[in-house]
C-alpha positions as CSV (number, residue, x, y, z in Angstrom):
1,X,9.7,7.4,-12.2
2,X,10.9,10.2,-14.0
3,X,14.4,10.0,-13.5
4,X,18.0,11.0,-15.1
5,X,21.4,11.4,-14.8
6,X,22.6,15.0,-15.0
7,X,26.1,16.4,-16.5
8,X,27.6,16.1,-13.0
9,X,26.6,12.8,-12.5
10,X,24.2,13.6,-9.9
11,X,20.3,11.3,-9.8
12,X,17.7,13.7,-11.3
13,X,14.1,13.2,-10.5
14,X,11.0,15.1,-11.4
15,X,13.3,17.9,-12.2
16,X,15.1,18.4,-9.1
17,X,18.8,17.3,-8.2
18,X,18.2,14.8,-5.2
19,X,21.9,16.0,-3.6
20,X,20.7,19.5,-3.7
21,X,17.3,18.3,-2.5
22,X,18.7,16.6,0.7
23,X,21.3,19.6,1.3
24,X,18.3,21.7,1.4
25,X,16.1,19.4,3.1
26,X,17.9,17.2,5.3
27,X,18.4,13.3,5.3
28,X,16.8,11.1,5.5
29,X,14.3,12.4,3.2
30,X,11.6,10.4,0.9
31,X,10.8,12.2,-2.5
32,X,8.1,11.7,-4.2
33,X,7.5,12.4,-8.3
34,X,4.0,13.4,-8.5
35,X,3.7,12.8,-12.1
36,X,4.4,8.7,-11.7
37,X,1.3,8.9,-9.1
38,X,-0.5,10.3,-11.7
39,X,0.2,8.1,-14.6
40,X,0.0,5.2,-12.2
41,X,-3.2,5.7,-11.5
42,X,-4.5,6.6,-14.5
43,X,-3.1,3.5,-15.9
44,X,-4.9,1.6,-13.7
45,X,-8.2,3.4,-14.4
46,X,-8.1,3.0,-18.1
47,X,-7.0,-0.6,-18.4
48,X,-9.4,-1.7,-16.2
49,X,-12.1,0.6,-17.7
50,X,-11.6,-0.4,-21.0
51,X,-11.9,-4.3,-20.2
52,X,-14.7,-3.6,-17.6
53,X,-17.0,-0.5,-18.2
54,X,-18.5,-0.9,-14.5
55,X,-15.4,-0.9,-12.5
56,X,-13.6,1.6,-10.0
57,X,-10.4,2.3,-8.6
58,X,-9.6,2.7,-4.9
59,X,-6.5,3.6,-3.6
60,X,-4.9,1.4,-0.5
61,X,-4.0,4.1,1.8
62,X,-2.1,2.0,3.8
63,X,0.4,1.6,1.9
64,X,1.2,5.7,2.6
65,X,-0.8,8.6,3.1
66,X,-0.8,11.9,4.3
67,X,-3.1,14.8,3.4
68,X,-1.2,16.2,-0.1
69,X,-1.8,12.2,-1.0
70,X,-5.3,12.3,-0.3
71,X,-6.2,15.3,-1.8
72,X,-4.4,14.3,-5.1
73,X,-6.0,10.9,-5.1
74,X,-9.0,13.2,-5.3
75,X,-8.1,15.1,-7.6
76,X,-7.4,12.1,-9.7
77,X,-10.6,10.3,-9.5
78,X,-10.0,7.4,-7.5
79,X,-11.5,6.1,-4.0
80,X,-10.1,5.2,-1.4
81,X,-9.7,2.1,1.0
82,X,-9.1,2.8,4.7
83,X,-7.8,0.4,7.8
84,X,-8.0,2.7,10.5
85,X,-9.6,5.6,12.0
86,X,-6.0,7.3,11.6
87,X,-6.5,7.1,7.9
88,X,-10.1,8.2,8.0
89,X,-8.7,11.2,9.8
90,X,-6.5,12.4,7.6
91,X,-9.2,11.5,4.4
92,X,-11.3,12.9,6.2
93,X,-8.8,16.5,6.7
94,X,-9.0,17.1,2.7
95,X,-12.8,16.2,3.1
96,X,-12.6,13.0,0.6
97,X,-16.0,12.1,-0.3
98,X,-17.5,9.9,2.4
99,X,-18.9,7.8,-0.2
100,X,-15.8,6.7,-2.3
101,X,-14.4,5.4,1.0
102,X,-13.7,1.8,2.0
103,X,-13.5,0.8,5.7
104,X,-11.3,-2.3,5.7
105,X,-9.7,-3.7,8.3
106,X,-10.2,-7.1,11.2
107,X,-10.6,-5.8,14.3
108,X,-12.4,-2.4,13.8
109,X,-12.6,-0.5,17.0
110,X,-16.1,0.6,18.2
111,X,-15.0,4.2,18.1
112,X,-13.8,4.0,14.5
113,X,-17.2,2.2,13.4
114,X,-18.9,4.8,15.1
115,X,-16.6,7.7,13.7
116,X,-17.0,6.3,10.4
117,X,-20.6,6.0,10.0
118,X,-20.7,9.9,11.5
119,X,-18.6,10.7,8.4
120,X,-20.9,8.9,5.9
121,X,-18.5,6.2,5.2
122,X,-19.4,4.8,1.9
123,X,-18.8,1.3,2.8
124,X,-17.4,-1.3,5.8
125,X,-15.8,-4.1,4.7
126,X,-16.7,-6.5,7.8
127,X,-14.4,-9.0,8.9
128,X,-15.9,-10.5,11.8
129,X,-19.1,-11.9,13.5
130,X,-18.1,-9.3,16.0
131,X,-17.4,-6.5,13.5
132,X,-21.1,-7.3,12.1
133,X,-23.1,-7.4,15.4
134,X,-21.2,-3.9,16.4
135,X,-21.8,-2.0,12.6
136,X,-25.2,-3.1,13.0
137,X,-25.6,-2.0,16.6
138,X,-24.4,1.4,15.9
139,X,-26.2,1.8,12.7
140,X,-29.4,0.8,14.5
141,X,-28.2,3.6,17.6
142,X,-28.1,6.5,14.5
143,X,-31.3,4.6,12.8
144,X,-30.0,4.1,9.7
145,X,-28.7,1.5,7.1
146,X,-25.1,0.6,6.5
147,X,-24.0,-0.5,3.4
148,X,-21.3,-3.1,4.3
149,X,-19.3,-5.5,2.2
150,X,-17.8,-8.9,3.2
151,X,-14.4,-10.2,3.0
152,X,-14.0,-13.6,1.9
153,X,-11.0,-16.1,2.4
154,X,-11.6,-18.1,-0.7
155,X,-8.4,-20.5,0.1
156,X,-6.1,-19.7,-2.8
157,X,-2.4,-18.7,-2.3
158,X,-0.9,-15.4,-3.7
159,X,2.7,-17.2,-3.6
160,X,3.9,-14.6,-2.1
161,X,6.1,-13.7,1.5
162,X,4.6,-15.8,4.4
163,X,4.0,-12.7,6.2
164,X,1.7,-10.8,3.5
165,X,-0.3,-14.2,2.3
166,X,-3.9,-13.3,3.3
167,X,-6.4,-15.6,1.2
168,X,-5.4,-18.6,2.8
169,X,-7.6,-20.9,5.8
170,X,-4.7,-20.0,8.3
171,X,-5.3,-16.3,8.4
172,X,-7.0,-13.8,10.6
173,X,-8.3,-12.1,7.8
174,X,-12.1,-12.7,6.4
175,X,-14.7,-15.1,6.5
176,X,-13.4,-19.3,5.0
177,X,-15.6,-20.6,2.3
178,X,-13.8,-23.9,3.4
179,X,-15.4,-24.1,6.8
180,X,-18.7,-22.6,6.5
181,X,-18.5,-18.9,8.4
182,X,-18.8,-17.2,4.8
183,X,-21.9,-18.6,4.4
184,X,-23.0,-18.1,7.6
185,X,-21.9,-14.3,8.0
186,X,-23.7,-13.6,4.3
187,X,-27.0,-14.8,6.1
188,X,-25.9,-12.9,9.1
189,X,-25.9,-9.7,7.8
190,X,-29.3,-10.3,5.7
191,X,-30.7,-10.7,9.0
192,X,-29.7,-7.5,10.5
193,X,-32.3,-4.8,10.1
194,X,-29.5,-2.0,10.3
195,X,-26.7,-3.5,7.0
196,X,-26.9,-4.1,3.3
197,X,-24.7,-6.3,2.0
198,X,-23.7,-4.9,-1.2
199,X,-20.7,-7.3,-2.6
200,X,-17.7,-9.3,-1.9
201,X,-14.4,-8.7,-1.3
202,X,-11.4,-10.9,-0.9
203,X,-7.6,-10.3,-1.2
204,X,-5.0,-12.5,-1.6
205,X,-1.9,-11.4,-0.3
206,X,1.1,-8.5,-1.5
207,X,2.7,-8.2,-4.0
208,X,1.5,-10.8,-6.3
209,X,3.8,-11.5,-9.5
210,X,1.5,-14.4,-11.1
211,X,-2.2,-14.0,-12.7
212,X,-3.2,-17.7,-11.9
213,X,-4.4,-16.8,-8.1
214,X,-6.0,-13.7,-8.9
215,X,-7.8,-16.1,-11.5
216,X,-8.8,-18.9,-9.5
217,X,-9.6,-17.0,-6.5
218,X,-12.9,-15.2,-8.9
219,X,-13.6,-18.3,-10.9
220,X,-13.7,-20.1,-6.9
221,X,-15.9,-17.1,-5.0
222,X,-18.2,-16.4,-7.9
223,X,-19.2,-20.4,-8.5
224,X,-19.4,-20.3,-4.2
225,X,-21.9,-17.2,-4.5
226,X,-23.9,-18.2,-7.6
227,X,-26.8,-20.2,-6.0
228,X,-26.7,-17.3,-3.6
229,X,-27.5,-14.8,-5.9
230,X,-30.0,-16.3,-7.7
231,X,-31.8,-16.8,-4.6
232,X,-31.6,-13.2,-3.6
233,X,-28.6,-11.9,-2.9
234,X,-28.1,-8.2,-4.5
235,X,-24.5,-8.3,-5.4
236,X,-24.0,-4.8,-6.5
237,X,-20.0,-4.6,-5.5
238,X,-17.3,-7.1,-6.4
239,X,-13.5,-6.5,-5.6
240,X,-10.5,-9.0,-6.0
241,X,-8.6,-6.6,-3.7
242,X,-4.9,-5.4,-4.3
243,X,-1.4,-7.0,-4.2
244,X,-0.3,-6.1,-7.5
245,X,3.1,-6.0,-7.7
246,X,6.2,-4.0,-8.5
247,X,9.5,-3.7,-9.7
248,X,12.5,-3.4,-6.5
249,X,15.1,-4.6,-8.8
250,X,15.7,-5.1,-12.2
251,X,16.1,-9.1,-11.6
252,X,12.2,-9.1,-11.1
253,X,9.7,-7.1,-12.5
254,X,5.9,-7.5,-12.4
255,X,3.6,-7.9,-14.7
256,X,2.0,-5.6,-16.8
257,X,-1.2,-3.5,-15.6
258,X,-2.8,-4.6,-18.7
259,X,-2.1,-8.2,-17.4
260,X,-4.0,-7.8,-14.3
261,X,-6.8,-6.1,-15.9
262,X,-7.4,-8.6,-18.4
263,X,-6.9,-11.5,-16.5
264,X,-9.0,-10.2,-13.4
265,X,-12.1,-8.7,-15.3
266,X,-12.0,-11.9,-18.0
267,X,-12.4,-14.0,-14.9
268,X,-15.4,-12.1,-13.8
269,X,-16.7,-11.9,-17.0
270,X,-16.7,-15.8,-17.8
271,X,-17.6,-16.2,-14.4
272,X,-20.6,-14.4,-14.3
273,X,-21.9,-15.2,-18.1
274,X,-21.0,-19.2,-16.7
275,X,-23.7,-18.9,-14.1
276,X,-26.0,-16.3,-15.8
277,X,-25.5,-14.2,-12.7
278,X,-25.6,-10.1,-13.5
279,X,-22.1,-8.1,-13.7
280,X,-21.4,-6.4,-10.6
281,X,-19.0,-3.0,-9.7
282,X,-15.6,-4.1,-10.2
283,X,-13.3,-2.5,-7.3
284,X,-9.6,-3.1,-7.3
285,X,-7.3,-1.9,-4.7
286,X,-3.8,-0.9,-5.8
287,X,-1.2,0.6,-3.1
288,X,1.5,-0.4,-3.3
289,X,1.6,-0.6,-7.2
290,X,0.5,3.2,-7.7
291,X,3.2,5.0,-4.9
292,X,6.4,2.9,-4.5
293,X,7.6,3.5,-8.2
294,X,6.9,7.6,-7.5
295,X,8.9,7.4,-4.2
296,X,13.2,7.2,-3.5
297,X,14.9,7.4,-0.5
298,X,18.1,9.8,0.3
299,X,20.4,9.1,3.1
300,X,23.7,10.2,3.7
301,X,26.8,8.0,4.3
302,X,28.5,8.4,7.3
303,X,30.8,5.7,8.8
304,X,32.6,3.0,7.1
305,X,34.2,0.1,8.4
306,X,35.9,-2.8,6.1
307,X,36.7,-6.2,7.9
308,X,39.6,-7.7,5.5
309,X,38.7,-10.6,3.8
310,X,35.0,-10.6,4.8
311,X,33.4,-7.0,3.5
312,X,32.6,-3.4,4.0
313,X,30.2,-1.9,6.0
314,X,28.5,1.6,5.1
315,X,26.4,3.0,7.8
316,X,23.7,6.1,6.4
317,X,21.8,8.1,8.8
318,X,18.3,5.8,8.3
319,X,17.4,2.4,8.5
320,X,14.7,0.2,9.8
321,X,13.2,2.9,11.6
322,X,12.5,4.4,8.4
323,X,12.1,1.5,5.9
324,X,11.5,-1.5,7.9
325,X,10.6,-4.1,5.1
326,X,14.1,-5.3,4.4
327,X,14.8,-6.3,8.0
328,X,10.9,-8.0,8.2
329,X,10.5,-9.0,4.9
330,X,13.7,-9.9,3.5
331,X,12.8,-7.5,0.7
332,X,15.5,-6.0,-1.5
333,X,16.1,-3.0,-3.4
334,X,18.1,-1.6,-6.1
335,X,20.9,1.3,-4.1
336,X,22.1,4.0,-5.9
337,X,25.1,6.8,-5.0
338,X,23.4,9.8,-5.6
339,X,26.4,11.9,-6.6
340,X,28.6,9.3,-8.1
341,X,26.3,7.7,-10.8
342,X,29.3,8.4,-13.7
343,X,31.3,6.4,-11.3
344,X,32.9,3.1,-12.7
345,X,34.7,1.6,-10.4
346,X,33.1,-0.1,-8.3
347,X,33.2,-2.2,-5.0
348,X,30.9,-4.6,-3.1
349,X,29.4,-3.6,0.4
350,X,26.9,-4.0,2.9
351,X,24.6,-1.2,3.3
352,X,23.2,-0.6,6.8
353,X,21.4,2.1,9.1
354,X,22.1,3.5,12.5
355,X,19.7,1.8,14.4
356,X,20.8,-0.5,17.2
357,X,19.9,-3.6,15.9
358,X,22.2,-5.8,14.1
359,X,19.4,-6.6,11.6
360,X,18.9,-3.1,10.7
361,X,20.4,-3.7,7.2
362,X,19.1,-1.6,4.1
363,X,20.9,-4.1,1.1
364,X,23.4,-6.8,2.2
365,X,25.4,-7.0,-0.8
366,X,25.4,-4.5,-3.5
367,X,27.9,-3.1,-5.7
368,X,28.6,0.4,-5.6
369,X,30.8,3.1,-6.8
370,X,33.6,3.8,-3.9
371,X,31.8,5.4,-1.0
372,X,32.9,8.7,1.0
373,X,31.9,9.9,4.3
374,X,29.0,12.5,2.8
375,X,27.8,10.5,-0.2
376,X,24.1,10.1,-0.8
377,X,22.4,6.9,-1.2
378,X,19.5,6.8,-2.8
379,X,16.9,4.0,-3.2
380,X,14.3,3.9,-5.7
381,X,11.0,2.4,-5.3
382,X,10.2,3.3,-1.6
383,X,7.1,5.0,-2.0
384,X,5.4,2.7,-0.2
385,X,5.2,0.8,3.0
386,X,8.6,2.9,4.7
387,X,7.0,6.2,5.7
388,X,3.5,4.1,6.4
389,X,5.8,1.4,8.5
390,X,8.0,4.2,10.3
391,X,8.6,4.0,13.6
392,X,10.6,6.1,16.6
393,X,12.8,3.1,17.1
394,X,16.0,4.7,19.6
395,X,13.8,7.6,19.7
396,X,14.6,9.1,16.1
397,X,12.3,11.5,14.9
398,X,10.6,10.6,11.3
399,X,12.1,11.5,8.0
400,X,10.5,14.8,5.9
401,X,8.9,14.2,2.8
402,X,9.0,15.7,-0.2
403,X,6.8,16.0,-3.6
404,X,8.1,16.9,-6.6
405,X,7.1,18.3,-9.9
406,X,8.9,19.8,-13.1
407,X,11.8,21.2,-11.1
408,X,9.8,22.4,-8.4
409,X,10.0,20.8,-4.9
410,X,7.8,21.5,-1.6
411,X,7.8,19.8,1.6
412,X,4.4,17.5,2.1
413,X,5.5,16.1,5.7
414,X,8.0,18.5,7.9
415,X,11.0,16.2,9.5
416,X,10.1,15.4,13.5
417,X,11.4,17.5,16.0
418,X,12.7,15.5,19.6
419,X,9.8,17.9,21.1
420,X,7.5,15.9,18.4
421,X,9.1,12.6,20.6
422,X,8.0,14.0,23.8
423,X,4.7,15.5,23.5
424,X,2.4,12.9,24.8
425,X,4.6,12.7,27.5
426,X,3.4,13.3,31.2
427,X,6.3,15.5,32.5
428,X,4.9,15.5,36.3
């Protein structure tokens, strides 16, 4: 992120004072610096590019979107993976290219399918022996031919949370190599008149800090799908999925984008040239890795309460409802005092939010300078999964969000109104 420290000891980023941005805006408010989205991605393009001619970037939409995302994933080149036919709308509301768009997902509704294949949805990533029966039913209903991918669970651990481990037998995602079904769903879908079964896809969980699954997983589902190939399979498309991982604090940082893209397109290389099977599209799937750096969150302190002996409590005017993963995932994150950064002295306290839950706790010890009733806490890294994991929890409307550029700030999401809160209500 592009990020400073200006002469009053205020956070800078893309240009713009963040305790002038959330006087003018309001708080709780997520920036985002459009400029890391765009080097982000572009990083990803070229490394993996220049490892792997064939290969193409899609970006994981759950992880956050909105329409000023979509269009500028557009705009920079990449596709796009969808899990819902949410997302499709609001792809659908810049008018992304039907064809660069990935249908993921494990329990796909028949409305969505049938939304999807209205749009021209470029692919379906099937999930299911139900999910396969109802593409190919509606397919058949339009009389045309899908092209559909199928996810794999090749059996590898991502060592990663319990809760975001996806590539494992015990999961509901995909089709097990270990028990059969992925063999049986490839032959499933080569008998239904209405699908083509371009390629593979597999994912191994989020976020991913080691290269050694990501390896093993290819080297595993390629040797699986060899004799498969050779005996007719057309595998045009071939994606390793997402997870990559990033930096929330300074104690762990993730690997390289270079790393992934050598070790992931090396894999498929050897791979392929082991069983003399031809190179497929490579598709990768970063979220996650492209928006979180680009995004910070402002709050504003309001109450503090110190328990002698034990610690000190500062309440800001978010929380879970906002930025759930800390109370769901453990996960922790670098805070920052906004307006204080030239502070020295410094104290240790538990940040928390205002939701009425005593779980709803933002960093449970961090060291910051001395906190005042007004102060703004800020922190980084929270462009993705808060805004995409927000909820009304207590009935609190949704934070605005803002992008910004070179000094220059504008409002891509407006902050929730309570009317907002009550307008799918029945009043009578």
């Amino acid at each position: 992120m592009g990020s400073a420290i200006g002469a009053n000891g205020h956070l800078i980023v893309g240009g713009c004072d963040v305790v002038e941005l959330s006087a003018k805006y309001g708080t709780p408010l997520y920036v985002y610096e459009e400029s890391t989205i765009q080097v982000m991605a572009e990083s990803f393009t070229q490394e993996f590019s220049k490892r792997y001619s064939n290969s193409r970037v899609l970006y994981a939409s759950k992880a956050y979107i909105n329409p000023a995302i979509a269009k500028l994933s557009i705009q920079l080149g990449l596709g796009i993976d969808i899990v819902s036919g949410g997302e499709l709308a609001v792809a659908a509301s810049m008018d992304f290219p039907p064809e660069d768009i990935f249908f993921h997902g494990n329990n796909k509704s028949r409305i969505e399918i049938s939304e999807a294949i209205d749009y021209g949805v470029g692919q379906f990533v099937a999930d299911s022996f139900y999910e396969i029966k109802l593409i190919n039913e509606i397919a058949a209903d339009r009389n045309q031919i899908q092209k559909v991918m199928l996810r794999l669970s090749p059996g590898i651990d991502g060592h990663t949370h319990k809760k975001t481990t996806t590539g494992i037998l015990d999961t509901k995602f995909g089709f097990s190599i270990e028990t059969g079904d992925a063999l049986k769903a490839i032959k499933n879908i080569q008998n239904c008149e209405n699908l083509d079964l371009t390629g593979i896809h597999f994912h191994l969980g989020s976020p991913i800090f080691e290269m050694e699954p990501y390896d093993l997983a290819i080297r595993s589902v390629i040797e699986f799908l060899s004799p498969l190939i050779k005996t007719g399979f057309d595998m045009r498309d071939f994606s390793p999925g997402g997870g990559f991982a990033v930096g929330y604090t300074s104690e762990k940082l993730p690997p390289k984008i270079s790393e992934y893209a050598e070790t992931i397109s090396r894999a498929l290389v050897e791979s392929c040239d082991k069983f003399d099977i031809p190179y497929p599209r490579l598709l990768v799937e970063p979220g996650r890795s492209i928006v979180a750096r680009a995004g910070v969150a402002l709050y504003t302190v309001g109450a503090i309460k110190e328990i002698p002996g034990l610690r000190k409590y500062v309440s800001v005017d978010g929380g879970m409802g906002d930025n759930i993963r800390p109370a769901l995932y453990d996960s922790k994150y670098e805070v920052i005092v906004a307006n204080k950064l030239n502070d020295n002295d410094k104290e240790s306290v538990r940040v928390v939010g205002k939701y009425c839950e005593t779980g709803d706790i933002l960093a449970p010890k961090v060291d910051l300078p001395i906190c005042s009733s007004g102060d703004v806490i800020a922190i980084p890294v929270s462009g993705a999964y808060g805004m995409s994991m927000s909820s009304n929890y207590n009935l609190n409307p949704r934070p605005a969000v803002v992008m910004v550029s070179n000094g220059k700030s504008k409002i891509i999401r407006r902050r929730e109104t309570y009317a907002d809160l009550m307008r799918c209500d029945q009043f009578e």
